[in-house]
C-alpha positions as CSV (number, residue, x, y, z in Angstrom):
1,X,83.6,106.7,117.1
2,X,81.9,104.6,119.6
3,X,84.1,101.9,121.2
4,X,82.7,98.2,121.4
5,X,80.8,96.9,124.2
6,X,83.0,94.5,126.2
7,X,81.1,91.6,125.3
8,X,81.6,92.7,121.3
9,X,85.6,92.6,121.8
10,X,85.8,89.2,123.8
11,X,83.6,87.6,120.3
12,X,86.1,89.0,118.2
13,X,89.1,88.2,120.6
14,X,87.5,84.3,120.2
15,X,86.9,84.5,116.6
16,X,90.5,85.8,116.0
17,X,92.1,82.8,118.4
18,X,89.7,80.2,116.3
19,X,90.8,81.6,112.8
20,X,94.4,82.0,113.5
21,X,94.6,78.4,115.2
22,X,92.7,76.6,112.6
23,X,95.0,78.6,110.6
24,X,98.1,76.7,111.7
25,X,96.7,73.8,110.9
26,X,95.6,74.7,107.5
27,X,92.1,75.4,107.5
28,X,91.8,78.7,106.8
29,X,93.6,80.8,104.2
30,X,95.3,83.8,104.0
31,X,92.9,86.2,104.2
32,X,91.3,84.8,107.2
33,X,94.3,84.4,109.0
34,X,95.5,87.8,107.9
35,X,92.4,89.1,109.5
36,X,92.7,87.9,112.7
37,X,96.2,88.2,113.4
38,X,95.2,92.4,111.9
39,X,92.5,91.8,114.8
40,X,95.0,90.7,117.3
41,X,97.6,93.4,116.4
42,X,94.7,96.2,117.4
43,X,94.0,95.0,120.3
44,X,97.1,94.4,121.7
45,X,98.5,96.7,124.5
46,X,102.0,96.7,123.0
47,X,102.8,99.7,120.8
48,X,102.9,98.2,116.7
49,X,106.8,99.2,117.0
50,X,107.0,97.0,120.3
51,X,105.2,94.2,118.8
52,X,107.6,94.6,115.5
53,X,110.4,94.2,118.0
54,X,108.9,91.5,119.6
55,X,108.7,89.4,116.2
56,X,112.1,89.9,115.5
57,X,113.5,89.4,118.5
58,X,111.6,85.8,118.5
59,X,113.1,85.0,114.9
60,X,116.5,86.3,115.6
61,X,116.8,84.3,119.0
62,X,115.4,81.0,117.5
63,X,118.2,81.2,114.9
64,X,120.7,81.5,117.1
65,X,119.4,78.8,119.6
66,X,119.0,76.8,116.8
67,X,122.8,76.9,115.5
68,X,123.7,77.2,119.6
69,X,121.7,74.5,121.6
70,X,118.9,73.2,119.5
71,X,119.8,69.7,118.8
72,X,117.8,66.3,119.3
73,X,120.5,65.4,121.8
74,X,121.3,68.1,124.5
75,X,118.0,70.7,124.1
76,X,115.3,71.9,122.6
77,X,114.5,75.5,123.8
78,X,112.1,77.8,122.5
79,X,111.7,81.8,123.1
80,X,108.9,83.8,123.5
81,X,108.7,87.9,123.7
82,X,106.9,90.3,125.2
83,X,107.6,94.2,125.5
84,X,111.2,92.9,124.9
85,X,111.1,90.8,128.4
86,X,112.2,87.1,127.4
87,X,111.1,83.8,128.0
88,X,113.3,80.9,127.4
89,X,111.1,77.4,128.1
90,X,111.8,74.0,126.8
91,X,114.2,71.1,127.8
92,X,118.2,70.9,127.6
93,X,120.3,68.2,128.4
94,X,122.8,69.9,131.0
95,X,123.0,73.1,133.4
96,X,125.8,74.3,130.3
97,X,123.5,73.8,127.9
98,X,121.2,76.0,129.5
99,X,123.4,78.8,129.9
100,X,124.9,78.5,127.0
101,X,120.8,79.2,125.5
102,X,120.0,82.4,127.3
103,X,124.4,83.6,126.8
104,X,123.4,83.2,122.9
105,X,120.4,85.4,123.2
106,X,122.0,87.7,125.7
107,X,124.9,88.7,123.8
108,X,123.6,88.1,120.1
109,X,119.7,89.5,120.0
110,X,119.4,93.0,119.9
111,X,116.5,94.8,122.4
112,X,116.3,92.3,125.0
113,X,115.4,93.7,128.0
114,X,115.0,90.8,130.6
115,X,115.6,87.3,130.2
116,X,113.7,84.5,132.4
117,X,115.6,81.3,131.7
118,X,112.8,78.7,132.6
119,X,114.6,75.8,130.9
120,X,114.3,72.5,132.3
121,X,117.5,70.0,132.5
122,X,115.5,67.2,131.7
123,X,114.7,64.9,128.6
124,X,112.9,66.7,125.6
125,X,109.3,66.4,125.8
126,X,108.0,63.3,123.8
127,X,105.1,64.1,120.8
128,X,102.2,63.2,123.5
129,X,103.6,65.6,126.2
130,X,103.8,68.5,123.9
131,X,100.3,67.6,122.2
132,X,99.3,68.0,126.0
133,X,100.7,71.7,125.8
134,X,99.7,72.9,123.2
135,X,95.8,71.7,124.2
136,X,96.4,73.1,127.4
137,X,97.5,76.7,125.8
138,X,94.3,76.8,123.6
139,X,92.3,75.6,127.0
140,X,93.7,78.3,129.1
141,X,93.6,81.4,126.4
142,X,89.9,80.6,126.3
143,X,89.2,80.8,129.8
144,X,91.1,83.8,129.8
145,X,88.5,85.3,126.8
146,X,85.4,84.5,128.5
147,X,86.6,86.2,131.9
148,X,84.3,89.5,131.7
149,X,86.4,92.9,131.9
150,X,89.8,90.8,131.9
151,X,91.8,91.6,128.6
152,X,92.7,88.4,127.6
153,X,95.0,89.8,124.5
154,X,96.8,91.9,126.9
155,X,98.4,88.4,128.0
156,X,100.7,85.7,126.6
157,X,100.7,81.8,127.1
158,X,103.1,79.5,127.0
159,X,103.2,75.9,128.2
160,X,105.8,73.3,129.0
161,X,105.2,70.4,130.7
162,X,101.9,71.3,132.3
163,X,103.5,74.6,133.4
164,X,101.8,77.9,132.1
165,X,103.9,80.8,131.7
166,X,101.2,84.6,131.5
167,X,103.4,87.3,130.2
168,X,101.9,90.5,129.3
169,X,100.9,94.6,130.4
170,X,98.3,94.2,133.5
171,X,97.5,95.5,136.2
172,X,97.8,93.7,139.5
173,X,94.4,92.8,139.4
174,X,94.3,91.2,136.3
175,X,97.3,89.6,137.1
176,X,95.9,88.0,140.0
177,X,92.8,87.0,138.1
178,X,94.4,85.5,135.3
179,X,96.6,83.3,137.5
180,X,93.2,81.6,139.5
181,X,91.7,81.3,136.1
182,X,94.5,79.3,134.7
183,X,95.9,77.3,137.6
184,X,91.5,76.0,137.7
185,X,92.2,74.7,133.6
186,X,92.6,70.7,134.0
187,X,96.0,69.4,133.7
188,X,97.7,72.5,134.4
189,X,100.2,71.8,137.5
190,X,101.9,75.1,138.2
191,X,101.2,78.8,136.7
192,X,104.4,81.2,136.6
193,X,103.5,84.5,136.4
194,X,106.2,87.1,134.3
195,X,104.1,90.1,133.9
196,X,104.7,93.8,133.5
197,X,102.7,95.8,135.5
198,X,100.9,98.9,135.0
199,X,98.4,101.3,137.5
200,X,95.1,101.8,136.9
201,X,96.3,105.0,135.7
202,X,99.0,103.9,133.3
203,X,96.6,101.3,131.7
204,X,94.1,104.0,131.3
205,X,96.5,106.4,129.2
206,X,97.2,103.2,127.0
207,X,93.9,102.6,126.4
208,X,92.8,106.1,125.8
209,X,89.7,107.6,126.1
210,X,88.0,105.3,124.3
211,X,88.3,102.7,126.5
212,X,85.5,99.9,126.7
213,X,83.4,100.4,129.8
């Protein structure tokens, strides 16, 4: 089978972000959403058993940081995985509250390889700040798509407070790219960067040799 021109994959890389955020809001049903997220999965760099394990490492640490810290009045802390390498963002009232966060996911979700506790001890984000975010995320996953040769779905975004978090399997090179492109989005004040990195030659055994020229 022949594989898709690059500029094939990065339409289909934006019409699976537009279906499955429209989705979330919904406009779209089930089968469209279904699609993309299908879409999403393929492309991914992440084995289908490391994404699986990514899913429910998500669920299983938001219910515990839920019953742990996740109250209107000391924190709300969210968690994001990739490749079992987690991200803990959001706000909590107290340095102890913040431990307490990544102690709950440490010792009670299963496959964690890494933890990055990027919680801020400061007030939780009001409705307009996180509106901010979340239009920031969208703005900054699309720059990342229309970058030519940069594997956008190889990469992660997460936002708090202005700051984007990329986590993902790149190379140093991407890396480097995707941190210029998203530190240039509007209203984006710092970029953290929390990737894995692969060689040229690791990537290329991932990709196999159908790779996308």
């Amino acid at each position: 089978m022949k594989s898709r021109p690059a500029t094939a994959v990065r339409r289909v890389v934006l019409s699976a972000l537009a279906a499955s955020t429209l989705g979330l809001s919904g406009c779209f049903g089930l089968a469209v959403t279904g699609a993309a997220v299908g879409t999403m999965a393929v492309l991914d760099r992440r084995s289908l058993g490391a994404q699986t394990e990514d899913q429910a490492i998500e669920l299983r640490g938001l219910s515990e940081l839920n019953k742990e810290v996740n109250d209107s009045s000391i924190g709300s802390i969210s968690i994001t995985s990739f490749n079992r390498r987690v991200l803990l963002s959001g706000q909590a009232d107290t340095p102890q509250t913040r431990q307490r966060a990544e102690e709950a996911v440490r010792v009670r979700v299963p496959n964690v390889r890494d933890i990055f506790n990027e919680v801020e001890v400061v007030g939780a984000a009001d409705f307009a700040t996180r509106t901010k975010d979340t239009s920031l995320t969208a703005r900054v996953k699309a720059g990342l798509v229309r970058e030519r040769n940069l594997a956008s779905n190889a990469i992660k975004v997460v936002t708090e407070r202005s700051t984007v978090y990329l986590m993902g399997l790149v190379t140093h090179n991407e890396a480097q790219r995707a941190a210029i492109i998203s530190s240039q989005i509007s209203g984006v004040t710092r970029v953290v960067t929390l990737f894995e990195y692969l060689t040229e030659e690791e990537l290329a055994k991932i990709l196999g040799p159908e790779k996308s020229r």
